[in-house]
C-alpha beads as a LAMMPS data file, in Angstrom:
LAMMPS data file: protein, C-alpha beads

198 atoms
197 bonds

1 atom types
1 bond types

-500.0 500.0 xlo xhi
-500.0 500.0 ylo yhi
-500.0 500.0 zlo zhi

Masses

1 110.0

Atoms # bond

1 1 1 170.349 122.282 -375.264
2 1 1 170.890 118.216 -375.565
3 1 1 173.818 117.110 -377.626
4 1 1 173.487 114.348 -379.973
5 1 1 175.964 111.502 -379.251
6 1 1 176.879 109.728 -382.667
7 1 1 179.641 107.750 -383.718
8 1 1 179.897 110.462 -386.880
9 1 1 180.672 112.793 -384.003
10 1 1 182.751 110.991 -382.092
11 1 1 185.085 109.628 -385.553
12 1 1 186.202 113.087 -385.577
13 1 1 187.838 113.542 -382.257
14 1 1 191.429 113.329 -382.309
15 1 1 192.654 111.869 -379.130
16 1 1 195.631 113.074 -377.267
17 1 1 198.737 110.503 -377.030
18 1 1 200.879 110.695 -373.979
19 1 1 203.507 109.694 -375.805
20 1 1 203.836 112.511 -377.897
21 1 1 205.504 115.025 -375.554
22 1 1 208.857 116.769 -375.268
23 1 1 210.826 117.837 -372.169
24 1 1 213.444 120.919 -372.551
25 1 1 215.781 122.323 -370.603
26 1 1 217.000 125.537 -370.281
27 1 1 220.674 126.190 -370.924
28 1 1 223.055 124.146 -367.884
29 1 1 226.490 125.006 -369.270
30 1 1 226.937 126.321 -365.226
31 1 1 226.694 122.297 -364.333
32 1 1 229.950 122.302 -366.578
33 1 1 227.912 120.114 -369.585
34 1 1 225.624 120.761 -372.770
35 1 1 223.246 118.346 -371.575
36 1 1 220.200 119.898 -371.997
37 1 1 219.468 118.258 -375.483
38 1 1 220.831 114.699 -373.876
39 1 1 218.266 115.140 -371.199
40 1 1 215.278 115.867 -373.812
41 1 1 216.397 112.804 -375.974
42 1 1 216.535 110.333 -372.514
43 1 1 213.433 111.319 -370.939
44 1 1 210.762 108.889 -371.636
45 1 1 207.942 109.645 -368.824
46 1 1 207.280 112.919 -367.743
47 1 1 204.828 114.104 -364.968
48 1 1 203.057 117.635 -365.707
49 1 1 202.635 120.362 -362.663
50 1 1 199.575 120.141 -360.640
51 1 1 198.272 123.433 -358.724
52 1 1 195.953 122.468 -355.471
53 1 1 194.798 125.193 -353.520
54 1 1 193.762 124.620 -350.107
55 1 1 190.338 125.381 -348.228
56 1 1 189.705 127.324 -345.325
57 1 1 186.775 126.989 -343.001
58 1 1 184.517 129.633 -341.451
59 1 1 182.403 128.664 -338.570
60 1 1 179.411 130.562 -337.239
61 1 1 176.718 129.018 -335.627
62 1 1 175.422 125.964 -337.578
63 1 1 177.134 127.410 -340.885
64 1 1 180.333 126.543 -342.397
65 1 1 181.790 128.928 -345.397
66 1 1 184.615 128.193 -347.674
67 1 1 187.453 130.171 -349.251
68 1 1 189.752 129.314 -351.196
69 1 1 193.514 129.670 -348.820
70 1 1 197.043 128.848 -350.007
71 1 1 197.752 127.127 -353.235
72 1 1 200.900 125.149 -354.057
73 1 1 201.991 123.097 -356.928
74 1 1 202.925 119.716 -356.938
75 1 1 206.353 118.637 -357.947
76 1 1 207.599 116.693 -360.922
77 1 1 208.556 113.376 -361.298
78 1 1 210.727 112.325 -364.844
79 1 1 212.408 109.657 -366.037
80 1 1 215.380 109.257 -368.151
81 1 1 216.934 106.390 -370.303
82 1 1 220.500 105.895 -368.859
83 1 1 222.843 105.960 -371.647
84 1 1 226.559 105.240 -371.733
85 1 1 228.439 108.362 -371.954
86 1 1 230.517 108.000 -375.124
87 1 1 232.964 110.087 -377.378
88 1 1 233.617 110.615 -380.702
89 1 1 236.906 111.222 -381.992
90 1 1 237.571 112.888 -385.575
91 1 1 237.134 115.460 -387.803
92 1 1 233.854 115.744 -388.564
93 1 1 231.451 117.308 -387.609
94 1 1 229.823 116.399 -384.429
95 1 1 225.749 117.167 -384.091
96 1 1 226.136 116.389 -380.262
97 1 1 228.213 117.438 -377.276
98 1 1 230.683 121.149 -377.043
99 1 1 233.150 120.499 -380.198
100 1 1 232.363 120.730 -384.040
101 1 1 235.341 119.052 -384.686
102 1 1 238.122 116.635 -382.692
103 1 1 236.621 115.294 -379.791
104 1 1 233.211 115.185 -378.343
105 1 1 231.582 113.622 -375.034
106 1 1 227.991 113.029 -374.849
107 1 1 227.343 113.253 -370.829
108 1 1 224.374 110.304 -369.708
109 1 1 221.602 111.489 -368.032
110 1 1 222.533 110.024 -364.444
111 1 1 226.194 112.331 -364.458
112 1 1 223.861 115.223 -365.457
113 1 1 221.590 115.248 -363.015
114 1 1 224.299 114.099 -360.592
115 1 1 226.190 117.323 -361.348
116 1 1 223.401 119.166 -361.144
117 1 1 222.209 118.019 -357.574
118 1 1 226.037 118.268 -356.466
119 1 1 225.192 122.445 -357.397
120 1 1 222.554 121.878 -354.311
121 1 1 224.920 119.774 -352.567
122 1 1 228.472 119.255 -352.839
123 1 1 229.132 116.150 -350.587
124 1 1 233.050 116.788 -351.174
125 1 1 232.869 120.146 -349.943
126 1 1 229.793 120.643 -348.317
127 1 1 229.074 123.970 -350.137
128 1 1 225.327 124.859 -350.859
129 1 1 224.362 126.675 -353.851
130 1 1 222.256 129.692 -353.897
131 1 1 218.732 129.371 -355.897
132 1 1 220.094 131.489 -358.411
133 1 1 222.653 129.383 -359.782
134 1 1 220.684 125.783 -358.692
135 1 1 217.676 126.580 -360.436
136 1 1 216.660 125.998 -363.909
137 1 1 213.367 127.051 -366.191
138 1 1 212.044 123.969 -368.409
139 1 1 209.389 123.327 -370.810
140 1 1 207.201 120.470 -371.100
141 1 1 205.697 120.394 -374.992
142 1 1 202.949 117.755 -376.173
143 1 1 203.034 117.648 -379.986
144 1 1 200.624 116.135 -382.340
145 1 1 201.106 113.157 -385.101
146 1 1 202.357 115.260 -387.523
147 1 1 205.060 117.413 -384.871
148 1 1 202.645 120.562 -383.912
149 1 1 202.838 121.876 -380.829
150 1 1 199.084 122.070 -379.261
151 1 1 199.991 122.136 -375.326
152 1 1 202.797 123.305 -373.249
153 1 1 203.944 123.723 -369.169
154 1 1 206.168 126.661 -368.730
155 1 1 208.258 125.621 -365.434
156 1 1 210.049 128.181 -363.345
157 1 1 213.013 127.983 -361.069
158 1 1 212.926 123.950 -361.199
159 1 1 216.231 121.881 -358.802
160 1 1 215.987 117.938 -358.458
161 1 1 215.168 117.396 -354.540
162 1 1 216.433 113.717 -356.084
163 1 1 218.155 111.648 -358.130
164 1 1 217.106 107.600 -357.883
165 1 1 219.356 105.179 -360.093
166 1 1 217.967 101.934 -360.800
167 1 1 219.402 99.635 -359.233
168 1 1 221.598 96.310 -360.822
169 1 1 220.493 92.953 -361.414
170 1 1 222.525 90.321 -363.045
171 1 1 219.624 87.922 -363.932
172 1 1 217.940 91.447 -366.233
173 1 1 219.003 92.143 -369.766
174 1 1 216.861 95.373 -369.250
175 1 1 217.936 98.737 -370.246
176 1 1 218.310 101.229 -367.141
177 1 1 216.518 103.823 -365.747
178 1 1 217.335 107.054 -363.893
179 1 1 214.480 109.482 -362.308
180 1 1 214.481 112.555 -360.740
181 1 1 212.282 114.542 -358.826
182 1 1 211.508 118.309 -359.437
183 1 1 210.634 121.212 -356.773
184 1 1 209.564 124.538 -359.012
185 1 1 208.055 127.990 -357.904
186 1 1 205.313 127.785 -360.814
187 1 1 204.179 126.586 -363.928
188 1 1 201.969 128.246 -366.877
189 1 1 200.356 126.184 -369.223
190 1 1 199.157 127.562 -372.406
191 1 1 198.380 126.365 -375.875
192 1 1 199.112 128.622 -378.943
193 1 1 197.230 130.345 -381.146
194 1 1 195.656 128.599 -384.631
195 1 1 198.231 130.415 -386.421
196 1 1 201.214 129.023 -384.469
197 1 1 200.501 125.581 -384.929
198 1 1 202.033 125.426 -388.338

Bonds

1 1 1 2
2 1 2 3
3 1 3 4
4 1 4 5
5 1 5 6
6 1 6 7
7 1 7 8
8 1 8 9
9 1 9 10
10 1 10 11
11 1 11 12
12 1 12 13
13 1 13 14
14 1 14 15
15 1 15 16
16 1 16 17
17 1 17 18
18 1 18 19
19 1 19 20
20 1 20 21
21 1 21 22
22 1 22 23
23 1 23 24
24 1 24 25
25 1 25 26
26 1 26 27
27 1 27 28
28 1 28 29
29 1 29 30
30 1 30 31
31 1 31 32
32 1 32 33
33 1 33 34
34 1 34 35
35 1 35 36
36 1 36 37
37 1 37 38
38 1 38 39
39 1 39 40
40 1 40 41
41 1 41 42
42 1 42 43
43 1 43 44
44 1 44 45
45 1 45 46
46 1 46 47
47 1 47 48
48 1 48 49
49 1 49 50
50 1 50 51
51 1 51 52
52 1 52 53
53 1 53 54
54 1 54 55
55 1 55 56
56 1 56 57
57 1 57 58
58 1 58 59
59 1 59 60
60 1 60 61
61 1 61 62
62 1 62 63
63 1 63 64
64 1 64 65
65 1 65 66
66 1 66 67
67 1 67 68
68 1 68 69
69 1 69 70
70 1 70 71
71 1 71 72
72 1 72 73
73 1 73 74
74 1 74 75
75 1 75 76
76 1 76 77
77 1 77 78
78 1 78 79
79 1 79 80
80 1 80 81
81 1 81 82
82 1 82 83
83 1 83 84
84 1 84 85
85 1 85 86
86 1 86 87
87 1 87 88
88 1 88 89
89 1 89 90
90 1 90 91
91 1 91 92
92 1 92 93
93 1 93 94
94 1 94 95
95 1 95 96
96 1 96 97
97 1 97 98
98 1 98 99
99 1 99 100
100 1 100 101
101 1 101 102
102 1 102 103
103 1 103 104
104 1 104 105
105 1 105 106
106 1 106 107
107 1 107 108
108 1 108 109
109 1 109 110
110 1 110 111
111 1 111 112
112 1 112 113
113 1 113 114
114 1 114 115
115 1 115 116
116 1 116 117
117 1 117 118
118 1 118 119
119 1 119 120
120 1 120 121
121 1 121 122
122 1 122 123
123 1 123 124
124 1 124 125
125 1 125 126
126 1 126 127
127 1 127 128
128 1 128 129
129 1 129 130
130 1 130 131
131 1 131 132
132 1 132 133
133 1 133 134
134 1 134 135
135 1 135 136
136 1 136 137
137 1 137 138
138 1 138 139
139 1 139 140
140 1 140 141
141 1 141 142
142 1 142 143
143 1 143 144
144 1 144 145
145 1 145 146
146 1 146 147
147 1 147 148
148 1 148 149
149 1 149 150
150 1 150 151
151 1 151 152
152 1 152 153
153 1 153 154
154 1 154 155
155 1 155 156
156 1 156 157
157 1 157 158
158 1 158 159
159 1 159 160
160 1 160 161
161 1 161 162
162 1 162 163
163 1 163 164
164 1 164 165
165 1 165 166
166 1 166 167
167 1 167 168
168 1 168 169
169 1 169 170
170 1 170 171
171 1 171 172
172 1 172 173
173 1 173 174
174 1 174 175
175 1 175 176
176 1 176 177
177 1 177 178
178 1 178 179
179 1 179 180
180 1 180 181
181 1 181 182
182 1 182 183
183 1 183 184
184 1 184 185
185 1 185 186
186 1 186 187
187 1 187 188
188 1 188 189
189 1 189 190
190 1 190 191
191 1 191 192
192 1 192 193
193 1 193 194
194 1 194 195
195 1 195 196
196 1 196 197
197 1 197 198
């Protein structure tokens, strides 16, 4: 059966933006910050898992068969505004950072993920931490126009293998950047049901 290509048809696709996306954290008070809501407000560009699966080859006489062999995922690259870390001192209250009240500090995403790759590696100490305490689950959450969730990556038992400053440049006015590369053991991506969009 042919389908019939019109532009009345095609007026009512709604692309997707790849700017409407989300990255969350899982909770990292064991990197000794509550950054995971200052990472998900930095992060501007956000690679999503990939899952390649390699081949294997049979050989018999002139015939060569195919099956599918060992499948891995690929890692994650994101990218984070660097922001100053600042405090607040008063009495109010305080939407951001560990205190309600008084003083609060509001970590940047560089000392974050700095603190979290000195978990893997402490260069002071040399100490290596096990996978249970390096690793971290995310979420990476694309969103409509109007804020509903219609695709998600689960990602488990994520560490950065890196953490890249930009570097400085006295003749640039431009804001700076700070990436980081992910190593996971898996990913799920789903997308909910009709009646959990709303």
């Amino acid at each position: 059966m042919s389908t019939t290509l019109t532009m009345d048809n095609f007026s009512t696709y709604e692309p997707m933006q790849s700017n409407w996306f989300a990255v969350q954290f899982d909770d990292l008070s064991n990197i000794g910050t509550s950054g995971a809501d200052s990472l998900s407000i930095a992060c501007h560009t956000c690679s999503v898992p990939k899952l390649t699966t390699a081949v294997n080859e049979f050989h018999r006489i002139n015939d060569i068969i195919y099956t599918p062999g060992k499948s891995s995922w690929s890692e994650i690259s994101l990218e984070f505004y660097e922001y100053m870390k600042s405090s607040t001192t008063d009495n109010s209250t305080v939407t951001e950072g560990t205190n309600t009240g008084g003083t609060s500090t509001n970590s940047s995403a560089g000392l974050i993920l700095k603190d979290w790759q000195k978990l893997i590696h402490n260069p002071l100490t040399g100490v290596q931490g096990s996978k249970k305490a390096i690793s971290k689950n995310m979420a990476i959450v694309q969103f409509d126009g109007a804020g509903n969730k219609i695709r998600s990556w689960n990602v488990y038992h994520a560490w950065p293998t890196d953490v890249d400053f930009d570097g400085m440049n006295s003749k640039s006015g431009d804001g700076m950047n700070v990436k980081v590369t992910l190593r996971y053991d898996y990913a799920v991506m789903s997308e909910p049901k009709a009646d959990e969009k709303k």
